[in-house]
C-alpha positions in Angstrom: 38.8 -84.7 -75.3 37.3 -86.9 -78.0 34.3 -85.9 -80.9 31.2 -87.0 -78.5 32.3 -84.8 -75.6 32.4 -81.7 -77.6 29.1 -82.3 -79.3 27.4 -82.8 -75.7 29.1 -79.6 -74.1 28.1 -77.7 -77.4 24.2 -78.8 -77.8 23.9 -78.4 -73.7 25.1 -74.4 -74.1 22.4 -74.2 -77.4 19.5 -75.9 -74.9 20.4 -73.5 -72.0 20.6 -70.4 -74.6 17.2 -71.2 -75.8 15.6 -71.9 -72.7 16.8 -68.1 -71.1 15.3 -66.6 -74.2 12.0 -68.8 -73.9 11.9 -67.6 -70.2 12.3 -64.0 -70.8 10.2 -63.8 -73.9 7.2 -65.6 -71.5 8.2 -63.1 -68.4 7.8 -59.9 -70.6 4.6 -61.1 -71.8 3.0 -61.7 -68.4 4.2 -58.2 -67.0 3.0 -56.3 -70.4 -0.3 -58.3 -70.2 -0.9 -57.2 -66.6 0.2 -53.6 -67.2 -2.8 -53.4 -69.8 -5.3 -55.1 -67.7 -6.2 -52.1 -65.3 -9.5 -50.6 -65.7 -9.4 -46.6 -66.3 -12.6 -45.2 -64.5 -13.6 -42.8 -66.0 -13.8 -38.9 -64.2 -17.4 -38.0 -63.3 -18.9 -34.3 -62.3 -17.3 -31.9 -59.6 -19.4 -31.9 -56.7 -18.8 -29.3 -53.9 -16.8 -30.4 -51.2 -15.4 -29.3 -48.0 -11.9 -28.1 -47.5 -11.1 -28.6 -44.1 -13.4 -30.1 -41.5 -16.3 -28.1 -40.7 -17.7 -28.8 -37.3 -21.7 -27.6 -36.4 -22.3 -23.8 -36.3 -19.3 -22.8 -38.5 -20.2 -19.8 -40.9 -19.3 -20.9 -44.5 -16.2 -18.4 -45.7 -14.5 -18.4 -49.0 -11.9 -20.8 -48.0 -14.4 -23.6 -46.3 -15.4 -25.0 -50.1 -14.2 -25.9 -53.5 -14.9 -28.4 -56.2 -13.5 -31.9 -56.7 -14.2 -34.6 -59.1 -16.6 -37.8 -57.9 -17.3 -40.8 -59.4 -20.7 -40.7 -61.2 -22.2 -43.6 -60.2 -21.8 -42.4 -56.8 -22.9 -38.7 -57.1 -26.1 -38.2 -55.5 -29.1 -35.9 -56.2 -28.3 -33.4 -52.6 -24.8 -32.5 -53.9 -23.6 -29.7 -55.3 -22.9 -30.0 -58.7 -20.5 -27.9 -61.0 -22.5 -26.2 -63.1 -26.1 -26.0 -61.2 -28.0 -23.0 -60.7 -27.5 -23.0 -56.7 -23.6 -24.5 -56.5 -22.4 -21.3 -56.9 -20.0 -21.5 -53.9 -20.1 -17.5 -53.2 -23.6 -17.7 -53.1 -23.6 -19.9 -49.9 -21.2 -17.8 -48.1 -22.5 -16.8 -44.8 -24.8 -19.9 -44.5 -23.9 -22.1 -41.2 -23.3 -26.0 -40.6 -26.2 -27.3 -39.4 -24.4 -31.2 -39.3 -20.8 -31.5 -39.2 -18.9 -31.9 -42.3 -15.3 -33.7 -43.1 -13.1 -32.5 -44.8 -12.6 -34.0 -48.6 -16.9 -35.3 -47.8 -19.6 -33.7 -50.4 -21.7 -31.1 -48.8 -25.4 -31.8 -49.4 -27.9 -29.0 -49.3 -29.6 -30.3 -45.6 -26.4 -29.7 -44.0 -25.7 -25.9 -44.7 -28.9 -23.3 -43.2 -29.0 -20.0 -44.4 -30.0 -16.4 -42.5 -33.6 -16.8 -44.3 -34.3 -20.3 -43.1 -35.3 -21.4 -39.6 -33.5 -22.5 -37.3 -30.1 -20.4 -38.3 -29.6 -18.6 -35.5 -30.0 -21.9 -33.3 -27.7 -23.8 -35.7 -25.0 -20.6 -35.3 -24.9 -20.4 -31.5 -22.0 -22.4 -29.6 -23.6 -23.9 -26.4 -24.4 -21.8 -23.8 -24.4 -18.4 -26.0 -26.7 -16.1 -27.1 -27.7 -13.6 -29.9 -28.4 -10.0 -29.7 -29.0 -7.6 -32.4 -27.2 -4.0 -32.4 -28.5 -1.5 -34.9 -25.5 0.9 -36.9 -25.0 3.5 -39.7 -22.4 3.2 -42.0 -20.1 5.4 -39.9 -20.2 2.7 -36.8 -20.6 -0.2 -38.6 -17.2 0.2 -40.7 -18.7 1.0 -43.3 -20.6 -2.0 -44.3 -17.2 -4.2 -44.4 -18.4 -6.3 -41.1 -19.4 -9.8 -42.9 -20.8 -12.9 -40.9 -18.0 -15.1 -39.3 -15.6 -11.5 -39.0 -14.6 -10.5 -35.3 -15.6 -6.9 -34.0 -15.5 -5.2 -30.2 -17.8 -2.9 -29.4 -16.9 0.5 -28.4 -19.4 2.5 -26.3 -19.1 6.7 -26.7 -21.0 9.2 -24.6 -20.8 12.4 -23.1 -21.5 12.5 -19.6 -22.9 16.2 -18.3 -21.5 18.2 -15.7 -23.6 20.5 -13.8 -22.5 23.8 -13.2 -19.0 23.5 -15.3 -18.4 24.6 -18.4 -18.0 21.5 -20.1 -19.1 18.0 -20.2 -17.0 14.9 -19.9 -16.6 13.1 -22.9 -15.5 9.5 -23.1 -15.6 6.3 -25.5 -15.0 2.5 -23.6 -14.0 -0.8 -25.0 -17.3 -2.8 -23.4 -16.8 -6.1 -25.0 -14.1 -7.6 -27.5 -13.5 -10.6 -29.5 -17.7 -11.0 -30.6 -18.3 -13.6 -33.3 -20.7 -11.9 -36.2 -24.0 -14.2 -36.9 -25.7 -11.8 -39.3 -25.9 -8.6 -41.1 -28.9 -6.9 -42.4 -28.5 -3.6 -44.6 -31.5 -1.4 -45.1 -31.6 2.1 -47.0 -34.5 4.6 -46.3 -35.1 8.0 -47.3 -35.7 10.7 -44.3 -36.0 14.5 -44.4 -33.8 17.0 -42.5 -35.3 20.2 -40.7 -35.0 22.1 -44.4 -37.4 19.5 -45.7 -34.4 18.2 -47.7 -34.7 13.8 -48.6 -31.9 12.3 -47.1 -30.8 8.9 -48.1 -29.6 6.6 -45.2 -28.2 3.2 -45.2 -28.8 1.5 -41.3 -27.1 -2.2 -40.2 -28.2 -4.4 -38.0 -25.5 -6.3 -37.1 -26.4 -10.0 -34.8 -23.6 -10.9 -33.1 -22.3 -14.4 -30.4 -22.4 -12.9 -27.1 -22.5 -14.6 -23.3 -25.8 -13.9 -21.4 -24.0 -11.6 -18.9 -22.5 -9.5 -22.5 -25.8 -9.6 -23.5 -27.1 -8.0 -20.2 -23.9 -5.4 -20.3 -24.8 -4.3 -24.4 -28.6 -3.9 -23.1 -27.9 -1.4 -20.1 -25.3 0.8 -22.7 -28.1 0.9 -25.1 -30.1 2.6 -22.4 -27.5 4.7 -21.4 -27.5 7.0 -24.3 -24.6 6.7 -26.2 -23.4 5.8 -29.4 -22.4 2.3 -29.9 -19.6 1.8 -32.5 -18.7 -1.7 -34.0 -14.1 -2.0 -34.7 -13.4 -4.6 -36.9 -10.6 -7.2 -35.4 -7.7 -8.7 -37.2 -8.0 -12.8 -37.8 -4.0 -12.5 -36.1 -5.7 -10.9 -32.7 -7.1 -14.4 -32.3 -3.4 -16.0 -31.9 -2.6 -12.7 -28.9 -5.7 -13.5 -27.3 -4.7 -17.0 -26.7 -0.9 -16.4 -26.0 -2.3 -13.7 -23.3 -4.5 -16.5 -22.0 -1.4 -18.9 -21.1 0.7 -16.5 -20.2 -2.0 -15.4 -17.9 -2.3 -18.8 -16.6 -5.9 -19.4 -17.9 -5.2 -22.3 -19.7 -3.1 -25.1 -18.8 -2.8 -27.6 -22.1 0.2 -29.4 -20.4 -1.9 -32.4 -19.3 -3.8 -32.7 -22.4 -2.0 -35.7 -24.4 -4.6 -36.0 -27.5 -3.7 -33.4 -29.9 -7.1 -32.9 -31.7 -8.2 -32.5 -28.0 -5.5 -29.6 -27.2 -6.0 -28.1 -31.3 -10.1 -27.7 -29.9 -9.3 -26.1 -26.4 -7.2 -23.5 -27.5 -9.2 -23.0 -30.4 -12.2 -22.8 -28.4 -10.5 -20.0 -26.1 -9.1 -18.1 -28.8 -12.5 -17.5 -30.3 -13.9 -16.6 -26.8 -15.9 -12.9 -26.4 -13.9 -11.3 -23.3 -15.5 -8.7 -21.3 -13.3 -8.5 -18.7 -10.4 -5.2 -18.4 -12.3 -2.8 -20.4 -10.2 0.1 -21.8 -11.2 3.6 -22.1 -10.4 6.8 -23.4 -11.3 10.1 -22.2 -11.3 13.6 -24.5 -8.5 14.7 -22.1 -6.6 12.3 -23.7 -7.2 13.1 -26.9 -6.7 17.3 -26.9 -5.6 19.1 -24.1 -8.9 21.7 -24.7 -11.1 18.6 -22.8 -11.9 17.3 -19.6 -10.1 14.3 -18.5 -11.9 13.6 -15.5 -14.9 14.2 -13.3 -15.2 17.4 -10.8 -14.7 16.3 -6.9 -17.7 16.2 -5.3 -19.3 19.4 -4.0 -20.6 19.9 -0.4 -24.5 21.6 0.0 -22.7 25.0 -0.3 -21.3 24.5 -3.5 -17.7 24.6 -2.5 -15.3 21.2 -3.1 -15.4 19.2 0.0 -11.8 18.9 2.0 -11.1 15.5 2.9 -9.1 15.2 6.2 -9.4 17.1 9.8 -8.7 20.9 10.8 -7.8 21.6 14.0 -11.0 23.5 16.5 -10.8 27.3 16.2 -8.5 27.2 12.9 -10.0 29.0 9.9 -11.0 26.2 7.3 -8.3 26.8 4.5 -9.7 27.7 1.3 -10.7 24.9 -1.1 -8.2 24.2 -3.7 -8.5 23.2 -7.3 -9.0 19.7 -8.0 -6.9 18.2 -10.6 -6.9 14.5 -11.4 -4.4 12.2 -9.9 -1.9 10.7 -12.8 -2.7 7.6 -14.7 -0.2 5.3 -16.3 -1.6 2.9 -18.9 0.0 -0.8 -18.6 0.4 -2.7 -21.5 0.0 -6.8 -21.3 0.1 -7.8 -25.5 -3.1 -6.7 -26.4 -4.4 -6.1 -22.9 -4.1 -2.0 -21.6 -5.5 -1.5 -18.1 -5.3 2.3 -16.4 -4.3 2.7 -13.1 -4.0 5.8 -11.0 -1.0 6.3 -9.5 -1.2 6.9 -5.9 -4.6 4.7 -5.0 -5.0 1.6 -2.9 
């Protein structure tokens, strides 16, 4: 290989050297230009904002809202704002969804009613319900722990007189279960006992989601004379009522193919007031020193009446003690029904 060979090979490798590093040195530019380039927008105020979706007539808990950071030239002048003397979220607790709400969207202050403004009781209801008012102590209103958006039954207590016994029957029934809470109202007033002694007592009236037949049922035990007492429900009895509802057959989601559709039906019958296989208790069942039961009926002469016929010119045999057929309480989940053993 002669002199002019070698100088071309050795100046081509120098020009293809130089060229790489060119090319990398303009490459590394470019991307470190471009890196640089991007805006930083800056953070603006926390606004109040919705957690999970919020659909009309939800009652606003502690886990519904919390605050998020939003651009400030799009914060408006309806938003809650960190820092304002009305965006504390506790404070608007209790207040309902008047329009619906998505989740991650700012709430504004003409989408939330509260218990003072009109219209909140309209904005609470689901369709076809109503609202009725109960009035409690602190004994049978759990002791002022019910709270708006909690789920109560409502027991009914009475003692139902006997004539001519000894002892009256006394008995406490499940009438309704699973009621939504709308409102509470506490009030204290002062009232005097027989020994002119000032007595301080704190009354509730409690507003709760009811069906217009419940609302009929609660009317009639109010007239009846008993005590009506308010029991506070777990949020888990919400998840028995609606595996006792399929199980029970009541619901059929297997033809339902949208999910959001089948997440609303069951979530619509798990929240549903029942009034339907009331339990009961009697005082029988609760010490052996009380009735459990009714008398038998009495014929004009005051003796029990004997079912059955006696045969003409046989003595009538002497009327025997009535005692109370058996009862066996079944158990379905959270369902108890009595029945007496024996009857048709």
């Amino acid at each position: 290989m002669n002199g002019k060979k070698i100088i071309l090979l050795v100046g081509a490798l120098v020009i293809a050297a130089v060229a790489a590093i060119l090319a990398k040195n303009l490459y590394t530019g470019a991307g470190a230009q471009q890196a640089n380039a991007a805006p930083v927008v800056p953070a603006g105020p926390k606004v109040l904002v919705a957690k999970k979706p919020l659909p009309v007539g939800t009652i606003i808990d502690a886990e519904a809202l919390s605050f998020q950071a939003w651009p400030q030239e799009l914060v408006q002048g309806a938003y809650y704002t960190e820092g304002g003397e009305d965006a504390d979220p506790s404070q608007l607790i209790g207040r309902v969804v008047r329009n619906a709400i998505s989740a991650g969207q700012p709430v504004t202050r003409g989408s939330l009613v509260g218990p003072d403004d009109r219209g909140f009781l309209a904005a609470a209801l689901g369709p076809g319900m109503r609202a009725i008012s109960i009035s409690v102590d602190s004994t049978t209103g759990v002791a002022g722990f019910i709270f708006p958006g909690d789920r109560v039954d409502l027991v009914l207590s009475q003692e139902i007189e006997v004539e001519g016994e000894g002892q009256n029957l006394r008995t406490s029934e499940t009438i309704v279960r699973n009621l939504r809470v709308l409102a509470t109202d506490q009030r204290v007033t002062e009232q005097k006992n027989e020994n002119g002694e000032v007595l301080v007592v704190q009354s509730e009236t409690v507003t709760v989601e009811v069906t217009p037949k419940m609302a009929e049922k609660i009317a009639v035990a109010r007239k009846i004379g008993g005590e009506l007492s308010f029991a506070l429900r777990s949020i888990a009895d919400n998840e028995a009522e609606l595996e006792r509802a399929i199980a029970s057959g009541e619901v059929d989601v297997d033809d339902i193919k949208d999910p959001a559709e089948e997440r609303r039906i069951l979530l619509a019958i798990a929240n549903k007031p029942i009034d339907t296989n009331p339990t009961y208790t009697t005082g029988g069942q609760v010490s052996r020193f009380q009735r459990s039961a009714m008398p038998a009926p009495r014929s004009a002469t005051g003796q029990a009446r004997i079912q059955g016929p006696s045969s003409r010119g046989s003595a009538a045999p002497a009327p025997a003690a009535y005692n109370p057929p058996p009862q066996v309480r079944v158990s379905r989940g959270n369902n108890v029904t009595t029945v007496t053993v024996g009857a048709r």
